[in-house]
SEBAVEX-631009 format. One record per residue: residue number from 1; chain; x, y, z of N, C-alpha, C in turn. Coordinates in steps of 0.2 Angstrom, whole numbers. Layout:
BEGIN
> NUM, A, X, Y, Z, X, Y, Z, X, Y, Z $
...
***
This chain:
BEGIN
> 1, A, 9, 324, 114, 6, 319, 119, -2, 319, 117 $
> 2, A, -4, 314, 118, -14, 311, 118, -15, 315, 124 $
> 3, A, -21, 316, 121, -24, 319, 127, -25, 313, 131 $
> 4, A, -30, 315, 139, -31, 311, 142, -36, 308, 142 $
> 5, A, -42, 311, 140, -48, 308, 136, -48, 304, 131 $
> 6, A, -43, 307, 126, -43, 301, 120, -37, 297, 121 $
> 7, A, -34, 296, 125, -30, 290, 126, -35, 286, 129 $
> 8, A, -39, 286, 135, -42, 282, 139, -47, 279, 133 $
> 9, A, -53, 281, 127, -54, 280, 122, -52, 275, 118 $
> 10, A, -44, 277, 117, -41, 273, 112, -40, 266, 116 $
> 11, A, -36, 267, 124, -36, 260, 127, -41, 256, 128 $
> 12, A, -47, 259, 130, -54, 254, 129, -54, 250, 123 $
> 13, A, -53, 255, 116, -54, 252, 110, -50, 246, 109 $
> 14, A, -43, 247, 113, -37, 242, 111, -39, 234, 116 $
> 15, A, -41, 237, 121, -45, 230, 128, -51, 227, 123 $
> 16, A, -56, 230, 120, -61, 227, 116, -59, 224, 111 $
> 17, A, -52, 226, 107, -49, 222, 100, -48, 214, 102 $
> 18, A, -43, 215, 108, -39, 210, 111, -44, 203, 114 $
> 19, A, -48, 206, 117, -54, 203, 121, -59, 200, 114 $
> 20, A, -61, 203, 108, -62, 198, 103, -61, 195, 99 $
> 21, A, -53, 194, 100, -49, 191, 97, -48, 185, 98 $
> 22, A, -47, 185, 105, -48, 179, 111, -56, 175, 108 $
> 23, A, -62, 177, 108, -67, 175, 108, -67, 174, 103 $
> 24, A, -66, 177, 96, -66, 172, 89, -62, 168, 87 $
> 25, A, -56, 168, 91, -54, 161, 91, -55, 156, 95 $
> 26, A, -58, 156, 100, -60, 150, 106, -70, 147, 100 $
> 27, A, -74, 153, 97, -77, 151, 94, -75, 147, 88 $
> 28, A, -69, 149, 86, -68, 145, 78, -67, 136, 79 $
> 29, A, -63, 137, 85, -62, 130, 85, -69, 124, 89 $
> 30, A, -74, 128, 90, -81, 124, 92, -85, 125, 84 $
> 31, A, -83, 127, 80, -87, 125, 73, -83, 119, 68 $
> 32, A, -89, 115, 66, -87, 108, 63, -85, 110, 55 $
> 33, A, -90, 116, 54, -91, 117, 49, -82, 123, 45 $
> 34, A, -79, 118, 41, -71, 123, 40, -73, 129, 37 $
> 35, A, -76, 130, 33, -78, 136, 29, -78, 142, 35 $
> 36, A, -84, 141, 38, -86, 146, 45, -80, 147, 49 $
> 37, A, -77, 140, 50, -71, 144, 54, -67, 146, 56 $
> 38, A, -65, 146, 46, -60, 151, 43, -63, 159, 42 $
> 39, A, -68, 159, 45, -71, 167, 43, -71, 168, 51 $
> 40, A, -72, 164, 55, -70, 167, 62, -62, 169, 64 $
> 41, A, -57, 165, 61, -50, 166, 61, -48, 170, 59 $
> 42, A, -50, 172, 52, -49, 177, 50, -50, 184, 53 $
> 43, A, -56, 183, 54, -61, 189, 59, -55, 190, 68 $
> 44, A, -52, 186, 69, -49, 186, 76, -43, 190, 73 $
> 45, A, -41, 187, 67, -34, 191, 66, -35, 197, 64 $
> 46, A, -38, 200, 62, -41, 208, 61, -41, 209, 65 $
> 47, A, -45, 206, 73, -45, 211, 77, -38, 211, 82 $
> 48, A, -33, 205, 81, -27, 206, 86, -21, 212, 81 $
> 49, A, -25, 211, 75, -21, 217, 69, -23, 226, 73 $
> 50, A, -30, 225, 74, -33, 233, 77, -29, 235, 84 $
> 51, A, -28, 227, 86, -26, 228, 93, -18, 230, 92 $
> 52, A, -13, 228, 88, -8, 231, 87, -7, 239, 84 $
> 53, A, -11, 239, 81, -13, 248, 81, -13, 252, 86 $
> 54, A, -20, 250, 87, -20, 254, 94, -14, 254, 100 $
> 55, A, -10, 246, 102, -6, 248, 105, 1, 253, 102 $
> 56, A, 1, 253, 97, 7, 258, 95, 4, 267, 95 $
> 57, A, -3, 268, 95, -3, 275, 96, -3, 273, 106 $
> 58, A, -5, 270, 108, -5, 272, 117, 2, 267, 120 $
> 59, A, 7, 266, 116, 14, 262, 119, 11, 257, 125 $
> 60, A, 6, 254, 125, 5, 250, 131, 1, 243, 130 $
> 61, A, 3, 239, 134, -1, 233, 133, -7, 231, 137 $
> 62, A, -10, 229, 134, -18, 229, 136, -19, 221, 139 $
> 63, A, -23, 220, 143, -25, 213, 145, -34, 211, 140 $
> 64, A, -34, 207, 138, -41, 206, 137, -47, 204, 144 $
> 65, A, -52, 207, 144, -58, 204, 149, -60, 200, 149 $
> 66, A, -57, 197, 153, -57, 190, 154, -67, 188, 154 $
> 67, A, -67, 193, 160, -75, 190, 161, -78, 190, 155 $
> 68, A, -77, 195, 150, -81, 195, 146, -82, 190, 138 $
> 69, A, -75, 186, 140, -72, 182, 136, -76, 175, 137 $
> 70, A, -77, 174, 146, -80, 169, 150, -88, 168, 146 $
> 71, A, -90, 176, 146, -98, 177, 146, -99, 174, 138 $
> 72, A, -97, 176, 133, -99, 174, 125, -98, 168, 125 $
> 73, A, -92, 165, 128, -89, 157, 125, -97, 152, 131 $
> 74, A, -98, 155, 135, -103, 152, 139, -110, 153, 135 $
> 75, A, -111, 158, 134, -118, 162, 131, -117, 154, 125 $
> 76, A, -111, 156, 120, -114, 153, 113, -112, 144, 114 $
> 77, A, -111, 141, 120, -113, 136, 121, -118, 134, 125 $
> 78, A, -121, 137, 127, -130, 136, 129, -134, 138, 126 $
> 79, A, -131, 144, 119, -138, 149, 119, -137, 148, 110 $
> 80, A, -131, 146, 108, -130, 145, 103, -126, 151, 101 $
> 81, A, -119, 150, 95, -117, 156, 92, -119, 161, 88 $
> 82, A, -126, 158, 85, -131, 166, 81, -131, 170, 88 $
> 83, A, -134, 168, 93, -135, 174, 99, -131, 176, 100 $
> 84, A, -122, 172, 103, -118, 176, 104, -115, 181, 98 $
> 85, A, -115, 179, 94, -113, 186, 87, -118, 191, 87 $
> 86, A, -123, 189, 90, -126, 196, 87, -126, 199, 92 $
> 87, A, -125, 195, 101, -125, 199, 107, -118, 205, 106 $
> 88, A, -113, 202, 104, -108, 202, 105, -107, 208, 99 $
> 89, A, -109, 210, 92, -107, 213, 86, -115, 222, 89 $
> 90, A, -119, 220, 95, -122, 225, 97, -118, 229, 101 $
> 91, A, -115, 225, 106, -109, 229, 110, -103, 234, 106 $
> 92, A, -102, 229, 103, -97, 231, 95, -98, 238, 93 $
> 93, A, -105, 239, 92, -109, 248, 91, -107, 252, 94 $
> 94, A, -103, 249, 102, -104, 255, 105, -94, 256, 103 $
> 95, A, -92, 253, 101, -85, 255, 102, -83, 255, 94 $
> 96, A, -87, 256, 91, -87, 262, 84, -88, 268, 88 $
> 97, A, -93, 269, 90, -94, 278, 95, -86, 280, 98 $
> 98, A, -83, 276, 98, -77, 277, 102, -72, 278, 95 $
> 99, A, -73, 276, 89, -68, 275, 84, -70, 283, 83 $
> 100, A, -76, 284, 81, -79, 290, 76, -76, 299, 83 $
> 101, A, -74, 296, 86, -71, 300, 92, -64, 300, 91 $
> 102, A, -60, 295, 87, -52, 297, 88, -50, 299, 81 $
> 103, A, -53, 299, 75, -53, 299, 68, -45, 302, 67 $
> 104, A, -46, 307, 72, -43, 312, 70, -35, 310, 70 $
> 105, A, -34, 304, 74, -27, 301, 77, -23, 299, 73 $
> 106, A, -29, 295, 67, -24, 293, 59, -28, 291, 54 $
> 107, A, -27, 291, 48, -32, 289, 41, -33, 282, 43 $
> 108, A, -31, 278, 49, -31, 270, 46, -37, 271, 51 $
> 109, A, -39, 274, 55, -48, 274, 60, -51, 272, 55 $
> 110, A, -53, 277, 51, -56, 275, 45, -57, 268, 42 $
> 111, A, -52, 266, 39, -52, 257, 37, -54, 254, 42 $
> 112, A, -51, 254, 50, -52, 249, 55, -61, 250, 54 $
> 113, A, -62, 256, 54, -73, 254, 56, -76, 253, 49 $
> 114, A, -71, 253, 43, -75, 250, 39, -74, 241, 42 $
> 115, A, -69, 239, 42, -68, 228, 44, -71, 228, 48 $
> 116, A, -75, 233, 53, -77, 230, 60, -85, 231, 56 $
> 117, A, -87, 235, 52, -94, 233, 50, -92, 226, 43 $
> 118, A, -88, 226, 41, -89, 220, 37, -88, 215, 42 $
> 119, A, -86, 211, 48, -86, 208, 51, -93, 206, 52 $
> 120, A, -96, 212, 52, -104, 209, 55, -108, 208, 49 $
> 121, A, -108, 212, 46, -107, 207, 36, -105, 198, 34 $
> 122, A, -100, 198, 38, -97, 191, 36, -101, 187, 42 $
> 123, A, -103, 188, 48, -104, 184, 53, -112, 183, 51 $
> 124, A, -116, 187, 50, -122, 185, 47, -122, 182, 42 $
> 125, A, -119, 183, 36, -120, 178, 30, -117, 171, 31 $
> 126, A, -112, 171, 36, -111, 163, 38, -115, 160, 41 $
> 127, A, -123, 163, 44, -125, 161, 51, -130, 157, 47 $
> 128, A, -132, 150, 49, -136, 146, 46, -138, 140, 50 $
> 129, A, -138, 142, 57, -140, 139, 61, -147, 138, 65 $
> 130, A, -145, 128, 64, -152, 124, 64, -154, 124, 68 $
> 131, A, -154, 126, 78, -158, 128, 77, -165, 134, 78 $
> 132, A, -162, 142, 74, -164, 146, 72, -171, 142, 70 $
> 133, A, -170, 138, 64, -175, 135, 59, -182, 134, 64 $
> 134, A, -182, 132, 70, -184, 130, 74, -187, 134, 81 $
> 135, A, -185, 141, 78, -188, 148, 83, -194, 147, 83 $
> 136, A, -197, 147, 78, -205, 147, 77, -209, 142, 78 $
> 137, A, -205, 136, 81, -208, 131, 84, -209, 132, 92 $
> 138, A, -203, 133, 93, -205, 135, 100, -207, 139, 102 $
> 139, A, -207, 146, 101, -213, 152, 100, -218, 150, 101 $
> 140, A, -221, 145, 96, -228, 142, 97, -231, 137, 103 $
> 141, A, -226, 133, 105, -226, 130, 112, -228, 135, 117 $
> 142, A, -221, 139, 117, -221, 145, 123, -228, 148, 124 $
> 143, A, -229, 152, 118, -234, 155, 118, -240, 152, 122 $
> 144, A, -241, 146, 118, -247, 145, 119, -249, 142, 124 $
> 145, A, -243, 139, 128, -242, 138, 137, -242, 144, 139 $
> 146, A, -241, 147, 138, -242, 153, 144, -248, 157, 141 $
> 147, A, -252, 157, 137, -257, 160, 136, -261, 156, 139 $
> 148, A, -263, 148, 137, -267, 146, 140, -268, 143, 149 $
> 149, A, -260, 141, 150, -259, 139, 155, -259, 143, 161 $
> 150, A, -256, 148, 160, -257, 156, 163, -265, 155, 167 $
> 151, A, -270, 157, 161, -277, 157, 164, -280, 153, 166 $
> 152, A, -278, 144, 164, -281, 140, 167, -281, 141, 175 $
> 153, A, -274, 143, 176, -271, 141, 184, -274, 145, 186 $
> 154, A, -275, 151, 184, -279, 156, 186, -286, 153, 188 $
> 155, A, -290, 150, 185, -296, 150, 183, -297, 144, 189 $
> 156, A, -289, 139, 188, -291, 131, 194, -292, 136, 201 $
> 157, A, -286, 140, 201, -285, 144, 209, -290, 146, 212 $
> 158, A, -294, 150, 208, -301, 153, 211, -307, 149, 210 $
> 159, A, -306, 145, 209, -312, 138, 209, -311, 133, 212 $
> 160, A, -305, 132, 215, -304, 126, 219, -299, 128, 224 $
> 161, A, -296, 132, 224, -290, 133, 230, -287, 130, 234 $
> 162, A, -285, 124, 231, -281, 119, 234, -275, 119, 229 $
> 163, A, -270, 121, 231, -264, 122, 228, -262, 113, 226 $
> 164, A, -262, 109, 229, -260, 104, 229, -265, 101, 221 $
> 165, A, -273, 103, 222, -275, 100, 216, -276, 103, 211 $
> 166, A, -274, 111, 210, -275, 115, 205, -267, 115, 201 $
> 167, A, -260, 110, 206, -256, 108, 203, -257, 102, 200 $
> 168, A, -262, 98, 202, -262, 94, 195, -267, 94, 191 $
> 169, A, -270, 98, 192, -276, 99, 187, -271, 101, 181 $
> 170, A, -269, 106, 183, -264, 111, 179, -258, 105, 175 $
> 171, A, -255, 102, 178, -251, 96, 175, -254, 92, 169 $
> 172, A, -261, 90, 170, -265, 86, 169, -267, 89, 161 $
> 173, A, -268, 96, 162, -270, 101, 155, -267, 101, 153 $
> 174, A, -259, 103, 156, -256, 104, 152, -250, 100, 147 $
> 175, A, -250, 95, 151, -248, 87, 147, -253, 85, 140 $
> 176, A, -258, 87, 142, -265, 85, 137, -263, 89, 130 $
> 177, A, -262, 96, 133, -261, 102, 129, -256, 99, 125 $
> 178, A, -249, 100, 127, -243, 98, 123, -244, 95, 116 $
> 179, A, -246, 87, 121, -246, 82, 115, -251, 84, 111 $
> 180, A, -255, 87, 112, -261, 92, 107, -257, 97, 101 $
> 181, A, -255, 101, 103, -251, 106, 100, -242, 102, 96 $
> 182, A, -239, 98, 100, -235, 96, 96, -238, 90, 90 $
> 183, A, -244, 86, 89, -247, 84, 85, -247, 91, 77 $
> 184, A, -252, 96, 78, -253, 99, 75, -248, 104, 70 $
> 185, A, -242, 105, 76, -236, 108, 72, -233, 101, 67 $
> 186, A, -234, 95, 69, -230, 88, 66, -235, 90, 58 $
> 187, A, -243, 91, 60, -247, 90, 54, -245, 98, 50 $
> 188, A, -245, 102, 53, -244, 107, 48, -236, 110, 47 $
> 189, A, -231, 107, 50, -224, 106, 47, -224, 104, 40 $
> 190, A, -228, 95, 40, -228, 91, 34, -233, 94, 30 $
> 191, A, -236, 100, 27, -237, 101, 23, -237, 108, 21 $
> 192, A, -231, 112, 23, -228, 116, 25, -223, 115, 19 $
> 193, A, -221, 121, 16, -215, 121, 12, -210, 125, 15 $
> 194, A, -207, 120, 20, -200, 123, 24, -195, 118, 23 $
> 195, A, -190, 121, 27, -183, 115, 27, -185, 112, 33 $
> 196, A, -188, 113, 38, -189, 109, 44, -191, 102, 44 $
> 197, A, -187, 98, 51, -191, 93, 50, -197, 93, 52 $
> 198, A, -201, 89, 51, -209, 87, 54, -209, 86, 62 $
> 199, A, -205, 81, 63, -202, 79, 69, -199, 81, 74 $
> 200, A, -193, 84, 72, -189, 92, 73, -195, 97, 78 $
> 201, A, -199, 96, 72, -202, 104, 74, -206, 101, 78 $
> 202, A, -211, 95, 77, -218, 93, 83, -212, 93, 90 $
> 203, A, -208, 89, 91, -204, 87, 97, -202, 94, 100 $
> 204, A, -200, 99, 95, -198, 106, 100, -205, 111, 102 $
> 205, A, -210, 113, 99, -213, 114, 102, -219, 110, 108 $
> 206, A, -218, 104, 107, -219, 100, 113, -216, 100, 119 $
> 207, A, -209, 101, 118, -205, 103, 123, -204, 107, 127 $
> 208, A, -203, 114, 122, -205, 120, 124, -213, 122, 128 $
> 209, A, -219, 117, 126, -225, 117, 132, -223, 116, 136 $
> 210, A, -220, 107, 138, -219, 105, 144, -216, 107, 147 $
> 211, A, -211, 112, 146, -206, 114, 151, -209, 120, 152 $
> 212, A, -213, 124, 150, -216, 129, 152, -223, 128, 158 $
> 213, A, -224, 124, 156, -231, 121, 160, -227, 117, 167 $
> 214, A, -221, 115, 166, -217, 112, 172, -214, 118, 178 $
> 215, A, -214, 124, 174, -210, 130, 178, -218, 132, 181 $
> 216, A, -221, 134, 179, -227, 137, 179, -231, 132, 187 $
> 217, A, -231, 126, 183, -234, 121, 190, -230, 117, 196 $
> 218, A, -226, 120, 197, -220, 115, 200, -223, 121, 208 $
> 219, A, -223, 128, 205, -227, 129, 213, -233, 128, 218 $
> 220, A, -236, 124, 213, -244, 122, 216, -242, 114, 219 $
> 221, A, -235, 113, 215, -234, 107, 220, -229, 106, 226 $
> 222, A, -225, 111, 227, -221, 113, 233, -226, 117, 238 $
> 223, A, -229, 121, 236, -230, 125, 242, -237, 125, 244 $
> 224, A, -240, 125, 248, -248, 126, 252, -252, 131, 249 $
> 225, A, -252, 135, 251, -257, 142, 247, -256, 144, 241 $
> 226, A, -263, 142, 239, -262, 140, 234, -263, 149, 228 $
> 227, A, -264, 154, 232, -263, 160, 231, -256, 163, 229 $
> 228, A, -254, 163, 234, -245, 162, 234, -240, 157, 228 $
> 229, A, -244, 152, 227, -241, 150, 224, -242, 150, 214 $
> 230, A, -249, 154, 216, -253, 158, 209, -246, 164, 207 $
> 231, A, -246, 169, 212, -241, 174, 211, -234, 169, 208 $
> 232, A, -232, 166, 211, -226, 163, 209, -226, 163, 204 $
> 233, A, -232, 157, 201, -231, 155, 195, -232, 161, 190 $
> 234, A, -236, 166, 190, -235, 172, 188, -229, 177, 185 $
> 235, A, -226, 176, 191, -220, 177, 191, -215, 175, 188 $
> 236, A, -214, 169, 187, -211, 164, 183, -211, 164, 176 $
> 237, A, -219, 165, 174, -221, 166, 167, -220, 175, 163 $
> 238, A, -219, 177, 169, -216, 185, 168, -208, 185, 164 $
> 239, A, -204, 179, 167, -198, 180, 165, -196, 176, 162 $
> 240, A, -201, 169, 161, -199, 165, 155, -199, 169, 148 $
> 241, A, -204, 174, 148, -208, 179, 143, -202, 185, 141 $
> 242, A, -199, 188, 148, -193, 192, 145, -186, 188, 143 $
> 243, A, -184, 183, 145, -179, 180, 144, -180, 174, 136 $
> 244, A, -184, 175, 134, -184, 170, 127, -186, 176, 122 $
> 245, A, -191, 182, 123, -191, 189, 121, -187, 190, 118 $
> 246, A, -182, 191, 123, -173, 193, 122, -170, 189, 118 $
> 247, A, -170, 185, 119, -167, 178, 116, -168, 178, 107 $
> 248, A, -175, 179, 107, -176, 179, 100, -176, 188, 93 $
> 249, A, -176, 192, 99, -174, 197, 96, -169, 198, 96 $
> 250, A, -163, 196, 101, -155, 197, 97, -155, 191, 91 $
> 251, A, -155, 187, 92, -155, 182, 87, -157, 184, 81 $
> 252, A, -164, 186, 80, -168, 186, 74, -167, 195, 72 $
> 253, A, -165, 199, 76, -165, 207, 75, -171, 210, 76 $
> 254, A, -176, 210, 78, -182, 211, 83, -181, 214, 86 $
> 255, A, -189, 220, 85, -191, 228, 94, -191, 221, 98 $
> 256, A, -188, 220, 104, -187, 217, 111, -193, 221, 115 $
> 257, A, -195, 226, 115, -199, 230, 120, -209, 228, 117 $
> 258, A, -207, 228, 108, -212, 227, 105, -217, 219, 106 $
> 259, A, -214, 216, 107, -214, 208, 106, -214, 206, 114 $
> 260, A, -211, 208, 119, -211, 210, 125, -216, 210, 129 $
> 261, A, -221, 218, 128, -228, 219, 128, -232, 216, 126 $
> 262, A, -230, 215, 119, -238, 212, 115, -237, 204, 119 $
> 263, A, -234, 202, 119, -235, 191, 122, -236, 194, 131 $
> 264, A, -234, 199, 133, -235, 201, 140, -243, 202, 141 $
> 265, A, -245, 207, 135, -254, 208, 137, -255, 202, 135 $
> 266, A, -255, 198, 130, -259, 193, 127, -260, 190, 133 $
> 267, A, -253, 185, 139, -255, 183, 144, -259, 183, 149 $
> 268, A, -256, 191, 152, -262, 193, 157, -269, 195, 156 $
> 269, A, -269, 198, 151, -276, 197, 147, -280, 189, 148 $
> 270, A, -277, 185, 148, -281, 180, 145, -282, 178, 154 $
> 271, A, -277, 180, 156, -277, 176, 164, -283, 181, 168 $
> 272, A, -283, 189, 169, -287, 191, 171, -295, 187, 168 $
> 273, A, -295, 188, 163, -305, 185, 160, -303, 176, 163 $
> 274, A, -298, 173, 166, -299, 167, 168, -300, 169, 177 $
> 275, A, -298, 174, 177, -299, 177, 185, -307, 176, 187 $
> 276, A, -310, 181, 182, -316, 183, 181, -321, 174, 182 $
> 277, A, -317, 171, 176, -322, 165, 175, -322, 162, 181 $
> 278, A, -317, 160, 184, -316, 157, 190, -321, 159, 196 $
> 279, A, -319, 165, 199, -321, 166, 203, -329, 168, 203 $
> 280, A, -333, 167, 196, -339, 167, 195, -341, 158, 197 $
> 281, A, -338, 154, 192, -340, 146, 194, -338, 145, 201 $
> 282, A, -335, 149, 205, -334, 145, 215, -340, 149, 216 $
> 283, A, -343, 154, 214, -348, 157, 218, -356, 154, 214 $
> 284, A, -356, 152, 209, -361, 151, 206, -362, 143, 207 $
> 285, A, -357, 140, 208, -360, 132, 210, -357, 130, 218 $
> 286, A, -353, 136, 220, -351, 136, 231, -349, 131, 230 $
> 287, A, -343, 133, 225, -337, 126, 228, -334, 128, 233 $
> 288, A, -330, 124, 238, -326, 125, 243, -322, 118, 244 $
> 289, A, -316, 119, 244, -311, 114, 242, -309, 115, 247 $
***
């Protein structure tokens, strides 16, 4: 008889086999590309192959997680499929720690964690997704909205404190900004020796401004106080900052906490000294808005 801890181990192992089985066959058939998709089908029948294993040492049949099947097939149609493999092949890690814990049960443990690190072998080298190419376009958007616009608002808040006109001051800059910044990546795409387009790349990082500067201003135009609505936007710029962070460190293989901090001070940093500048110009020319 299995023990009761390593039965409970092996069934996890055999629920996670079946549940990515399901997933890289629902992903094969969303790839245009036949080559890739035959390395995702592939990849699926190895793992319904793991799952036949495992169920012959625990005589039972396993259901796959549904939710979890819901979450990747969702994740890699919004977020694209480089994020969901790499989301999905991190979690992976944790159910090797679960293999290196049953070794003992049969020589084929062994083989099974060698294919489940070559699966992430094979998903990487098939990944060549366009737009990846185009991280560093919006990066540069992002950033530089939230660096600059961050402390503008900052600066309009304390110098004008009319939430209603420091929301379009702030619109005004940062539409200005945009088409500024997407210019420059068009001029420095085109003389760049990359696969990117010129175009490609000005339109995503202009993008990536305007909808940054839209999340960021949309509260100076809903609400009255214009303090209140400084916070918000603040807050908004906090988790634009954690949520594309993530984004581009599972994707790209990036410290997440590194990258995190550093675009987190640059921001506040920049916003405190537009605190500072602001609240010197209301008091040194007594505006009162």
């Amino acid at each position: 008889m299995m023990e009761e801890k390593i039965r409970a181990a092996v069934l996890k192992a055999q629920k996670n086999e079946i549940t990515e089985h399901i997933i890289y066959s629902r992903l094969s058939a969303m790839l245009k590309n036949k080559t890739h998709a035959g390395i995702l089908r592939k990849i699926a029948a190895d793992e319904l192959r793991h799952y036949e294993f495992w169920k012959g040492l625990t005589g039972a049949d396993v259901g796959p997680d549904r939710m979890k099947v819901f979450f990747f097939i969702l994740i890699a149609r919004v977020l694209g499929l480089t994020f969901s493999f790499k989301l999905m092949e991190s979690g992976e890690d944790l159910a090797q720690d679960v293999y290196e814990n049953i070794k003992a049960l049969s020589p084929r443990v062994e083989a099974i964690i060698s294919e489940e690190n070559g699966h992430e072998n094979e998903l990487v080298n098939m990944i060549d997704e366009e737009r990846l190419k185009y991280v560093s376009s919006i990066v540069l958007g992002l950033n530089d909205a939230m660096v600059e616009l961050t402390g503008a608002l900052v600066g309009f808040t304390l110098a004008l404190s009319n939430a209603r006109l420091v929301g379009i001051v702030g619109l005004i800059t940062g539409i200005a900004a945009s088409l500024s910044m997407a210019a420059s990546e068009y001029l420095s795409t085109r003389h760049e020796d990359t696969k990117k387009d010129p175009l490609k790349a000005s339109f995503t990082t202009g993008m990536a401004y305007v909808l940054t500067v839209a999340v960021l201003v949309t509260p100076f135009l809903v609400f009255n106080n214009a303090y209140v609505c400084l916070g918000i936007a603040l807050l908004s710029g906090i988790c634009i900052i954690l949520f594309f962070t993530f984004y581009v460190s599972v994707a790209m293989g990036l410290d997440f906490r590194k990258r995190f901090v550093e675009m987190l001070t640059i921001s506040l940093s920049v916003a405190a000294v537009n605190f500072v500048i602001g609240l010197a110009i209301r008091k040194i020319f007594r505006i009162d808005i």
